[in-house]
MMTF fields as JSON, N, C-alpha, C and O atoms, coordinates in Angstrom:
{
  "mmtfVersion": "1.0.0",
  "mmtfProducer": "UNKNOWN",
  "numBonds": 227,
  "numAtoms": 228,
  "numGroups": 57,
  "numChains": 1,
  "numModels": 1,
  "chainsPerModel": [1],
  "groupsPerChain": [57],
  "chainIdList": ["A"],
  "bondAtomList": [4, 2, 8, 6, 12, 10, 16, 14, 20, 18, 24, 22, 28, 26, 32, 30, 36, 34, 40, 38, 44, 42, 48, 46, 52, 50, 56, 54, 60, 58, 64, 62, 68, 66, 72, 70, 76, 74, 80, 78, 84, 82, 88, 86, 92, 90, 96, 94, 100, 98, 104, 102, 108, 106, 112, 110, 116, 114, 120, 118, 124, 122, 128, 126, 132, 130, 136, 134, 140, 138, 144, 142, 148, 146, 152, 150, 156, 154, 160, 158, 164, 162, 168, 166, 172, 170, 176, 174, 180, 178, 184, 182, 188, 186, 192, 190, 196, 194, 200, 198, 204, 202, 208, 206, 212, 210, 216, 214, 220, 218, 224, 222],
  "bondOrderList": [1, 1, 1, 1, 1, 1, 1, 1, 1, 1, 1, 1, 1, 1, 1, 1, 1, 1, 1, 1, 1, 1, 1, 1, 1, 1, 1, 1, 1, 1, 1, 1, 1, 1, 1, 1, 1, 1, 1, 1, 1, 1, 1, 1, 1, 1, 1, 1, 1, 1, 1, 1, 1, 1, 1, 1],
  "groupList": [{"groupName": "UNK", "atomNameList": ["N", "CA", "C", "O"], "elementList": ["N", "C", "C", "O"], "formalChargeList": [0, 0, 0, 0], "bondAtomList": [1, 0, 2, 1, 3, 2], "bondOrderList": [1, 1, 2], "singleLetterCode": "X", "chemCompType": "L-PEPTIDE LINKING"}],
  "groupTypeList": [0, 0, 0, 0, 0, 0, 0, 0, 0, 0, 0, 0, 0, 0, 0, 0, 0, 0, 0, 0, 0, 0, 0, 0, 0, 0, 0, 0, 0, 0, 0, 0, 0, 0, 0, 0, 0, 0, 0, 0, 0, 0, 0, 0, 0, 0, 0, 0, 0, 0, 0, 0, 0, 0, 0, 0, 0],
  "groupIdList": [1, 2, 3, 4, 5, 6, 7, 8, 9, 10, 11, 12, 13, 14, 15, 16, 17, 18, 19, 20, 21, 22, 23, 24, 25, 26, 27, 28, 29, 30, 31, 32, 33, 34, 35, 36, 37, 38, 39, 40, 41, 42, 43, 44, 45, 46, 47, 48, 49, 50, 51, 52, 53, 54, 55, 56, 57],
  "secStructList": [7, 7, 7, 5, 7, 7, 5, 2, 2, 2, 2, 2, 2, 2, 2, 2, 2, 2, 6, 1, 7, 7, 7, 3, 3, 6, 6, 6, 3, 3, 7, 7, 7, 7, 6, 6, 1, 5, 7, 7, 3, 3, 3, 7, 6, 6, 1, 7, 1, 3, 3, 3, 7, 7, 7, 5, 7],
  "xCoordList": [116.412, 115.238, 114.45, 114.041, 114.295, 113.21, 111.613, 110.887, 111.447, 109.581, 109.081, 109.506, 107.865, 106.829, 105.46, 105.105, 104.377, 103.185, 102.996, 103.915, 101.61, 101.277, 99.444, 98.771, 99.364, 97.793, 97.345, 98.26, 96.455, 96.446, 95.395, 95.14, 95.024, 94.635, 95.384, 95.255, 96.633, 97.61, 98.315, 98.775, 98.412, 98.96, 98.627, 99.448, 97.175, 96.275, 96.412, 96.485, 96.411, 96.638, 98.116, 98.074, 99.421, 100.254, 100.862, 101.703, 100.16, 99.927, 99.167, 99.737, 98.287, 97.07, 98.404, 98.521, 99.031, 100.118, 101.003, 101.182, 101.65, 102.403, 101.777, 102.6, 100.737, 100.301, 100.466, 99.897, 101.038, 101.272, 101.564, 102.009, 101.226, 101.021, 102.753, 103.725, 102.858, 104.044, 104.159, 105.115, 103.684, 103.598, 104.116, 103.104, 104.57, 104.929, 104.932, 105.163, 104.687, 105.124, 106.409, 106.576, 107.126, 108.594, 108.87, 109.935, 107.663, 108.093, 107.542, 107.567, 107.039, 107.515, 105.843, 105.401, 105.218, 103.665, 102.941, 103.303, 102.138, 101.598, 100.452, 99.376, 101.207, 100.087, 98.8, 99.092, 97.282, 96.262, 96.353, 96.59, 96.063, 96.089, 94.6, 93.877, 94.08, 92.394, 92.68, 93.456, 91.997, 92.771, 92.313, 92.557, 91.609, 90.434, 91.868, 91.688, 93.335, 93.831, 95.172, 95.214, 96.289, 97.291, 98.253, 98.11, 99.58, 100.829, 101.772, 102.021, 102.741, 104.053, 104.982, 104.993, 105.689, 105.99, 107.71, 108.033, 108.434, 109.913, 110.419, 109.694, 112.078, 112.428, 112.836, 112.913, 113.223, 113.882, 115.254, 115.589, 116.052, 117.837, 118.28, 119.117, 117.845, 118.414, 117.868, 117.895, 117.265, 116.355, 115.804, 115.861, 114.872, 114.129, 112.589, 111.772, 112.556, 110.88, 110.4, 111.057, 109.041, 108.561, 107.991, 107.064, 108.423, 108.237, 107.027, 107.254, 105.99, 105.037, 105.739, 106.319, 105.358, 105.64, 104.842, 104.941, 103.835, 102.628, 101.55, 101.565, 100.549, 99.296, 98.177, 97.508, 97.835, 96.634, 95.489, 95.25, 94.573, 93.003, 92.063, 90.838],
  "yCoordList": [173.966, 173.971, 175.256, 175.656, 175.829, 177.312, 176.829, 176.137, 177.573, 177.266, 177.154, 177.808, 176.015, 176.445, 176.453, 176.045, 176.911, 176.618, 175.632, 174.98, 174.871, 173.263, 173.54, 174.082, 172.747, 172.623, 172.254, 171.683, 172.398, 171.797, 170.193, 169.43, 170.103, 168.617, 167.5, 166.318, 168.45, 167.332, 167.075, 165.963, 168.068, 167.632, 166.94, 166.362, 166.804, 165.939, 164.299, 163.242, 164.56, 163.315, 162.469, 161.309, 163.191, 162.816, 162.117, 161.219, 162.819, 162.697, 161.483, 160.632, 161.04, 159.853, 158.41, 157.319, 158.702, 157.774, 157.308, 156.099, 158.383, 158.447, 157.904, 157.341, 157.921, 157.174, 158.464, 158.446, 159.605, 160.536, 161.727, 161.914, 162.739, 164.172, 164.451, 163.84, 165.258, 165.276, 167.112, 167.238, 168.27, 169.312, 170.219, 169.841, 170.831, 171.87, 173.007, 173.4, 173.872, 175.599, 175.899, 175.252, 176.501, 176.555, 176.662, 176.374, 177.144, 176.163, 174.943, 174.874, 174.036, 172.415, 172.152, 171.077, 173.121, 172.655, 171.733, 171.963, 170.925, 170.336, 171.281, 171.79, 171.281, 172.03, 171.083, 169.909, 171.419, 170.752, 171.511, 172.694, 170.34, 170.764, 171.165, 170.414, 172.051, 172.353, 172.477, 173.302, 171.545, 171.127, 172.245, 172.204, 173.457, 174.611, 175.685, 176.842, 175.266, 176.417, 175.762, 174.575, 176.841, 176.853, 177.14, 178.147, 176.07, 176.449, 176.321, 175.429, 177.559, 177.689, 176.91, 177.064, 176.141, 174.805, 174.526, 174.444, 174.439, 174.665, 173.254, 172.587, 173.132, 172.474, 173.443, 174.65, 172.488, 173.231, 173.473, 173.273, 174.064, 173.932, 172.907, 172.823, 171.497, 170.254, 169.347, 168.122, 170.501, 169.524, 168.398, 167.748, 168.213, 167.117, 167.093, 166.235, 168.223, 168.25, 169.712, 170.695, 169.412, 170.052, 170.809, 170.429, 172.567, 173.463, 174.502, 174.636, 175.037, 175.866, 177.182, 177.23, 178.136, 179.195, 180.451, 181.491, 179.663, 180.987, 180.35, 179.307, 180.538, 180.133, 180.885, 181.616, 180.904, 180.873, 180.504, 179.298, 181.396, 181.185, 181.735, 181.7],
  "zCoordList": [38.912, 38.049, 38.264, 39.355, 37.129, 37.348, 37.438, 36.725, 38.716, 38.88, 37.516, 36.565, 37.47, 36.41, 36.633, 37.739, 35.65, 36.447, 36.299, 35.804, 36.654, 36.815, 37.407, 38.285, 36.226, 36.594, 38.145, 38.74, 38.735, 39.919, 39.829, 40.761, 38.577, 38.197, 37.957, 38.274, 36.989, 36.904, 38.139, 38.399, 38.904, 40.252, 41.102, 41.815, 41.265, 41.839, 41.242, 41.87, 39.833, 39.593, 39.924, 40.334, 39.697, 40.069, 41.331, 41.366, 42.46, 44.291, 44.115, 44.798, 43.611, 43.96, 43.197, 43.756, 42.208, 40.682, 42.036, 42.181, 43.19, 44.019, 45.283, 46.005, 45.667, 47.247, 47.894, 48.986, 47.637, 49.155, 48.586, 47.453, 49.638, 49.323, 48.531, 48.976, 47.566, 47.049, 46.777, 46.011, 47.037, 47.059, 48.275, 48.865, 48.948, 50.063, 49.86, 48.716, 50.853, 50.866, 51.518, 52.552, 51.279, 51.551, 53.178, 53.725, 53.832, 54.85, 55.989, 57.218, 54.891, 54.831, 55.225, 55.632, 55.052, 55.074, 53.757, 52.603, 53.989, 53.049, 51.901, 52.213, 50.371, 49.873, 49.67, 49.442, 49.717, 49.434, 48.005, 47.761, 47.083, 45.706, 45.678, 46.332, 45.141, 44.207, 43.121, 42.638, 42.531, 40.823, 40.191, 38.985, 40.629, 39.605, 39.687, 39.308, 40.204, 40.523, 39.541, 39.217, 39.131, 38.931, 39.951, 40.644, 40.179, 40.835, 40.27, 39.458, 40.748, 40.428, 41.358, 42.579, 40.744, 41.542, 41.005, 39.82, 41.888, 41.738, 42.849, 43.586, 42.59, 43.849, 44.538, 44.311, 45.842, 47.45, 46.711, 45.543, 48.002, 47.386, 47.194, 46.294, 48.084, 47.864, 46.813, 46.691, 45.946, 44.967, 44.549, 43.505, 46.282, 46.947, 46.733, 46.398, 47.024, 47.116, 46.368, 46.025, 46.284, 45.119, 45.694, 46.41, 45.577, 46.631, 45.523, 44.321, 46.102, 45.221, 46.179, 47.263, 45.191, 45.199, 45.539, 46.191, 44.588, 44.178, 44.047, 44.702, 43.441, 43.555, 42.716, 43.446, 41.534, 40.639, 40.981, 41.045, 41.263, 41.777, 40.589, 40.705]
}
């Protein structure tokens, strides 16, 4: 899957739909979403988890 951006609201909302943090930095830290921001948000190689990339402020 090619990264895309992603609101960081809708992401917020998605994590709360889910019970648990669902975002990482590639290496394996928890992203804190700030919904005022955009991420570029891709999977890992095992196309498990939802790896950000970049970050829109």
């Amino acid at each position: 899957m090619e990264p895309i951006w992603m609101n960081g609201e809708e992401m917020i909302e998605f994590e709360k739909s889910q019970g648990d943090y669902c975002y990482f930095y590639e290496n394996g830290d928890v992203v804190i979403v700030n919904s005022n921001w955009d991420y570029l948000v891709g999977l890992d190689e095992m196309e498990k988890n939802s790896i950000v990339f970049n970050i829109k402020k």
